[in-house]
C-alpha positions in Angstrom: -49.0 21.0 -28.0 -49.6 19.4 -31.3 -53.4 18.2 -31.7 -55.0 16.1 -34.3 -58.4 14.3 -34.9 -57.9 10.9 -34.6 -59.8 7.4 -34.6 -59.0 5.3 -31.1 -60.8 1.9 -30.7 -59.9 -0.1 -27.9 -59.0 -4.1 -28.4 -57.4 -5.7 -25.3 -60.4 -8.2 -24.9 -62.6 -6.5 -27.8 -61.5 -7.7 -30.8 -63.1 -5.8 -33.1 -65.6 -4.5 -30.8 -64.6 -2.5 -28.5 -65.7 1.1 -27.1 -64.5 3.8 -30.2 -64.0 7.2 -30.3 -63.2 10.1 -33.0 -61.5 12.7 -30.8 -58.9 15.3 -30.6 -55.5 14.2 -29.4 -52.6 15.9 -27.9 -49.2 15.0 -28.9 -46.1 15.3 -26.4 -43.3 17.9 -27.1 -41.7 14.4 -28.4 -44.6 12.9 -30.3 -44.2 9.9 -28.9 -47.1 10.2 -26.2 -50.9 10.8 -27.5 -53.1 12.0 -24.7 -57.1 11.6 -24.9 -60.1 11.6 -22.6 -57.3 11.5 -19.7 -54.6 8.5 -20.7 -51.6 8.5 -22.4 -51.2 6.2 -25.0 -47.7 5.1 -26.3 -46.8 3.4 -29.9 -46.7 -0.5 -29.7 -43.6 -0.4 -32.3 -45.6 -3.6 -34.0 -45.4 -5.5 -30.7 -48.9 -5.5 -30.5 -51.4 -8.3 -30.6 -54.3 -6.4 -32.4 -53.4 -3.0 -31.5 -51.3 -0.5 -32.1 -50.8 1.7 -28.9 -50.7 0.6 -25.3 -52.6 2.4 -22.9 -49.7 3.6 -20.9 -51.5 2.8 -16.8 -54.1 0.1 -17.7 -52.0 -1.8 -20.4 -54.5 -2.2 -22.4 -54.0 -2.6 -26.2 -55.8 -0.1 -28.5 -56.1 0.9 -32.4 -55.6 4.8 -33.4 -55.2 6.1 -36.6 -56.6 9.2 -38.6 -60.1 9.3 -39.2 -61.5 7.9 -43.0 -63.3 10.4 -45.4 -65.7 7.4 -45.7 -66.6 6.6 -42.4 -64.8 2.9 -42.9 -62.9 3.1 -39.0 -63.9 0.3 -37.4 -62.7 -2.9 -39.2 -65.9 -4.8 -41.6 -66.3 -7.1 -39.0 -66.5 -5.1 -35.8 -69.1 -3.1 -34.1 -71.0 -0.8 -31.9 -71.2 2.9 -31.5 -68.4 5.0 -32.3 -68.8 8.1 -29.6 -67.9 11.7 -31.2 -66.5 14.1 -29.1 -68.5 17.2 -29.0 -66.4 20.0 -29.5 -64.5 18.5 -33.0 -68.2 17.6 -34.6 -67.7 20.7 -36.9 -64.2 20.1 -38.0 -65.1 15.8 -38.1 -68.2 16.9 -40.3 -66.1 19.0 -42.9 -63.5 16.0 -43.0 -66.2 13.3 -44.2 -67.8 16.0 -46.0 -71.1 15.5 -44.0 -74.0 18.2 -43.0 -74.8 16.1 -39.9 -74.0 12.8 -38.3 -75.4 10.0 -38.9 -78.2 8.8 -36.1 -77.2 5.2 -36.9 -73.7 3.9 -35.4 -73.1 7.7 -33.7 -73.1 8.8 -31.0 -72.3 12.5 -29.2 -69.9 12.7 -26.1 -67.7 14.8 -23.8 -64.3 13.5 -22.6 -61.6 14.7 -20.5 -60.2 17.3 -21.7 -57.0 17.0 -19.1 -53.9 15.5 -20.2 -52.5 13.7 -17.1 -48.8 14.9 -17.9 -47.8 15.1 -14.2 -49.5 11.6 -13.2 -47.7 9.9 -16.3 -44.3 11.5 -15.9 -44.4 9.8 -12.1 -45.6 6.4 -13.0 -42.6 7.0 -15.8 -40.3 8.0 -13.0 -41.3 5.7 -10.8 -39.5 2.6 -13.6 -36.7 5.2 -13.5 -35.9 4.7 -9.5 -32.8 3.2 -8.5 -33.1 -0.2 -7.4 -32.1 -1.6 -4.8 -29.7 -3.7 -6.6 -27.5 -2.7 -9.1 -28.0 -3.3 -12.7 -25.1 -5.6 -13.2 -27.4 -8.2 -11.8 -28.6 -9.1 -15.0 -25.3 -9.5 -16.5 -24.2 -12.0 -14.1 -24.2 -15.9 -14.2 -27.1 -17.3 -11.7 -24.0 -18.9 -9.8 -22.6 -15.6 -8.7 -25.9 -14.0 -7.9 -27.0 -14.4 -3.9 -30.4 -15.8 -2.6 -32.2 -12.3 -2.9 -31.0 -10.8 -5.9 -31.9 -14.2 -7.8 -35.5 -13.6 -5.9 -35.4 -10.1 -7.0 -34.6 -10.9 -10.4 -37.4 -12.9 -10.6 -39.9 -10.7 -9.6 -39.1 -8.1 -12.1 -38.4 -10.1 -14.8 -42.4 -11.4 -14.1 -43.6 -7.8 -14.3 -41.5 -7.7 -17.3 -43.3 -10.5 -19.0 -46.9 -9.2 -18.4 -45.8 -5.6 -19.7 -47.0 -4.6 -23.8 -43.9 -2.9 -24.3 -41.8 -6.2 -23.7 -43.2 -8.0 -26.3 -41.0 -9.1 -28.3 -38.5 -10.5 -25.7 -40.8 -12.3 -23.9 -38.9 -15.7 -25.3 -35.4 -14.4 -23.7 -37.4 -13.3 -20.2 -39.0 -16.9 -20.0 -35.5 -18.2 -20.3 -33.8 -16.1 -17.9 -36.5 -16.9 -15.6 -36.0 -20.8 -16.2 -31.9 -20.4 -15.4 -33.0 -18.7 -12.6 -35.5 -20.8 -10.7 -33.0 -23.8 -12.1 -30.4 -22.1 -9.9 -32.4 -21.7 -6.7 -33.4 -25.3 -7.2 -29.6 -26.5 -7.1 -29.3 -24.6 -3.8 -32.5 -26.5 -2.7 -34.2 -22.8 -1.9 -37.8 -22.7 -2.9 -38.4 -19.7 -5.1 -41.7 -18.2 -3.1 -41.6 -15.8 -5.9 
């Protein structure tokens, strides 16, 4: 597994002030999953509202990037300690070209070391299972779709809308949503959705 010293700040309700870290990461076989201090983080694509990777089981929004020769990681207007993991402080040293770290803004820390592979791959697998209703639901008109699989519909299109990695569809969800709940309204149902 690829590994790489890397800068991760987290943002969903930080701004620029979040808890920070310089750590090592692990790379998936694909590269497309970074693991530290036990998550799983997975690229935003430039979905993201200040971030740029999505904690893959909290959601949360955070920055990672490579670490800066002059100590410049956290944005001019942010703050607060940046923790250091202990076992790269030789290697993090050598790349800002520092004897020691600095006392003021720094701070020394262990993480978890574990990458949670086998717990990510089932909360992946997990969006994988087959539904109970086929996928041609979504393809059909809201006149031709029954009682429950409008209800259904609308429950995942919901979770849809609060997920980071839907983003930039959330206009066409709301929509679908609105047709929806327009056609359950014709049938005088009330969605208890």
């Amino acid at each position: 597994m690829r590994t790489e010293i890397k800068y991760l700040e987290l943002k969903s309700g930080f701004s620029d002030n979040g808890s920070a870290w310089i750590g090592l990461v692990s790379f998936s076989k694909s590269g497309k999953t970074i693991y530290f201090d036990g998550k799983a983080f997975q690229t935003l694509d430039g979905t993201g509202i200040s971030g740029n990777y999505f904690e893959l089981e909290s959601g949360n929004e955070y920055w990672i990037s490579g670490v800066k020769k002059d100590m410049s990681d956290r944005h001019k207007f942010g703050g607060g300690i940046i923790y250091v993991e202990k076992r790269i402080l030789k290697d993090y040293l050598e790349t800002i070209g520092k004897n020691e770290l600095p006392k003021a803004g720094y701070e020394m820390t262990e993480v978890d070391t574990e990458k949670p592979i086998e717990r990510i791959n089932e909360l992946e697998n997990e969006k994988l299972e087959p539904a109970e209703f086929s996928t041609d639901l979504y393809f059909k008109k809201p006149n031709e779709l029954t009682k429950e699989e409008i209800q259904f519909l609308l429950i995942d299109l919901e979770e849809s809308a609060n997920s980071p990695q839907y983003k930039k569809t959330r206009r066409s969800i709301k929509s679908r949503r609105i047709e929806l709940e327009m056609e359950l309204e014709k049938r005088g149902i009330k969605n208890v959705g």
